[in-house]
N, CA, C and O of each residue as an XYZ file, in Angstrom:
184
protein
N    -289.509   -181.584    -63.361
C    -288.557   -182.659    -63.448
C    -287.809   -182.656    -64.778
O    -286.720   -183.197    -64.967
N    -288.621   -181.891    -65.797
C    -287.812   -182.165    -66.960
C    -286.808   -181.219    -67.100
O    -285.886   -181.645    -67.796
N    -286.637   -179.952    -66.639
C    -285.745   -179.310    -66.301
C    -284.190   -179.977    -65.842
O    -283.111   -179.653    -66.341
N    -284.367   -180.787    -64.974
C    -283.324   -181.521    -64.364
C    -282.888   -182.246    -65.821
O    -281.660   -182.158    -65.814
N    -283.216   -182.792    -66.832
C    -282.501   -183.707    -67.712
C    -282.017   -182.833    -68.353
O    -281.292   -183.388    -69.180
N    -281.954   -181.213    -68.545
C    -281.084   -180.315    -69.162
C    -280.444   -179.714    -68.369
O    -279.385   -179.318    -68.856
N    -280.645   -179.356    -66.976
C    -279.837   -178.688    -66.635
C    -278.738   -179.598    -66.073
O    -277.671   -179.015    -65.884
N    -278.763   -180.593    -65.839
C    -277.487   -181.721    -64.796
C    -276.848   -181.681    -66.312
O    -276.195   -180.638    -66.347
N    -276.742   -182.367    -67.611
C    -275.811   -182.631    -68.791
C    -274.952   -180.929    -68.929
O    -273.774   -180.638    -69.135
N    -276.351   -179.972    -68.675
C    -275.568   -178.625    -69.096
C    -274.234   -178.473    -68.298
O    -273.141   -178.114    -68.735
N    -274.539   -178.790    -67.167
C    -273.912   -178.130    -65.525
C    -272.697   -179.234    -65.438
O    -271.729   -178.958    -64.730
N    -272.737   -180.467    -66.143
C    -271.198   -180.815    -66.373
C    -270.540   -180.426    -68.083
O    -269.388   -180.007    -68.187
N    -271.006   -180.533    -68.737
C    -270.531   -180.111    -69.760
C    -269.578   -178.509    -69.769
O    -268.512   -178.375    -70.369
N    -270.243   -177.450    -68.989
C    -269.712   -176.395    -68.295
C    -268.706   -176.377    -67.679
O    -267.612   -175.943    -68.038
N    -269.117   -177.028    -66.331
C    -267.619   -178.118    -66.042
C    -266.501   -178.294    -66.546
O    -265.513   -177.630    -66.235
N    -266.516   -179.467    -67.622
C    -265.857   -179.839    -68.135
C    -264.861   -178.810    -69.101
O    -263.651   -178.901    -69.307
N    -265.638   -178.017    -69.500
C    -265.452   -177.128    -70.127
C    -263.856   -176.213    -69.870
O    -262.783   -176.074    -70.456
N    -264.593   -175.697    -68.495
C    -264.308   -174.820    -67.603
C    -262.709   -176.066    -66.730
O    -261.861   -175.550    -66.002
N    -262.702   -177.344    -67.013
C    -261.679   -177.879    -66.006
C    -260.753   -178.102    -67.018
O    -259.568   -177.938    -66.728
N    -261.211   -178.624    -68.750
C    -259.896   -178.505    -69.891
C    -259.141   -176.606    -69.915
O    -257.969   -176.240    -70.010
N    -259.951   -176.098    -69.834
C    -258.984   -174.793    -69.903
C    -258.569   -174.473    -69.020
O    -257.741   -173.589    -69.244
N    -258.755   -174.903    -67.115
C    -257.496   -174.646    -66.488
C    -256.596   -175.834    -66.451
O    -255.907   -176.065    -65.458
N    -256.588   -176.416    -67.263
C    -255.776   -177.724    -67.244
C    -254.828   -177.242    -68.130
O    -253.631   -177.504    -68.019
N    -255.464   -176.314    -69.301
C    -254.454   -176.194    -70.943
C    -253.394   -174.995    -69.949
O    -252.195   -174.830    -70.172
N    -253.848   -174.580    -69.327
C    -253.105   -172.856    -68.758
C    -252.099   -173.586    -67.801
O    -250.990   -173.087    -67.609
N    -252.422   -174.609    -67.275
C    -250.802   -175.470    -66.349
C    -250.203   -176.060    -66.896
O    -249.139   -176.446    -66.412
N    -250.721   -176.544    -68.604
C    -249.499   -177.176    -69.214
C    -248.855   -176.277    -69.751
O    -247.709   -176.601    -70.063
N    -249.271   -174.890    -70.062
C    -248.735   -174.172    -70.691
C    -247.661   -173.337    -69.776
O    -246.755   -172.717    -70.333
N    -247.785   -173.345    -68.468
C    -246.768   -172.716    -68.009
C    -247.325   -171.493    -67.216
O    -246.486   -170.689    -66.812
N    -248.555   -171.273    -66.961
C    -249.427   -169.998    -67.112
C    -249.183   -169.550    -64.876
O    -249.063   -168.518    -64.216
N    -249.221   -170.696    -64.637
C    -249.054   -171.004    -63.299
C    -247.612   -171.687    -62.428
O    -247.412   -172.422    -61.461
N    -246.716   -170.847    -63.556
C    -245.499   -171.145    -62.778
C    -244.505   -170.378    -62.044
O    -243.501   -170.634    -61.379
N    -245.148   -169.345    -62.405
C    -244.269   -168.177    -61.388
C    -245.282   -166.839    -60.833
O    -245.538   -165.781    -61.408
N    -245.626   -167.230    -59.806
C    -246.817   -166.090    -59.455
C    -246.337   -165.229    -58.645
O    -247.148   -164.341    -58.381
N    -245.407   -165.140    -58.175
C    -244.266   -163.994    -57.442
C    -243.906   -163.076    -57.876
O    -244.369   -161.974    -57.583
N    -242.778   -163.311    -58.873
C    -242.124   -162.210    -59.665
C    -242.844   -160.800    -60.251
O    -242.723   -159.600    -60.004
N    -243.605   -161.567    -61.106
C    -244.064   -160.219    -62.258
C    -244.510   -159.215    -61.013
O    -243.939   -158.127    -60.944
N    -245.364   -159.506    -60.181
C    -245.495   -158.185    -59.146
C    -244.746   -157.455    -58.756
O    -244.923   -156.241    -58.852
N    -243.246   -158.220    -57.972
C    -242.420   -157.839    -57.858
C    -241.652   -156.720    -58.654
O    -241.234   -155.615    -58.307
N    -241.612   -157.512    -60.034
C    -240.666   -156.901    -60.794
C    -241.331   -155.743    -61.391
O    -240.668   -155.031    -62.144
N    -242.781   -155.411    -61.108
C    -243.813   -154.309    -61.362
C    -243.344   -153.257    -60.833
O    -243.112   -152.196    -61.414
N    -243.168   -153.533    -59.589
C    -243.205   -152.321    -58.094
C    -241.451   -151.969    -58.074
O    -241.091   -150.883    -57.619
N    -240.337   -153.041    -58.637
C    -239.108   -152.306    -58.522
C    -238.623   -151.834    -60.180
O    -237.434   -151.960    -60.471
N    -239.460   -151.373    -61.069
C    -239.386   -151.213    -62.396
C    -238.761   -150.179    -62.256
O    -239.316   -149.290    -61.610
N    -237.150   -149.887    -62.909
C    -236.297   -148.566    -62.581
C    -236.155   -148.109    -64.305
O    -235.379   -148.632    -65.105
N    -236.975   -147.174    -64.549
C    -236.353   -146.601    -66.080
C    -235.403   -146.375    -65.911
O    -234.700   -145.940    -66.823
């Protein structure tokens, strides 16, 4: 049982962790164009 009082605080803190940095990557713009760059990969003309 005592396991559970470290692992539940760990397992949101992780979380949390883990939900501010995909939060910082959509304010930043990181998720606004997921089309193109492939695109513009595959018709790349030197």
């Amino acid at each position: 049982m005592r396991a559970y009082l470290l692992l539940i605080p760990l397992a949101l803190l992780v979380g949390g962790i883990f939900l501010a940095l995909l939060l910082r990557a959509v304010q930043r713009g990181q998720f606004d164009d997921l089309d193109d760059p492939p695109r513009r990969m595959l018709h790349d003309e030197d």
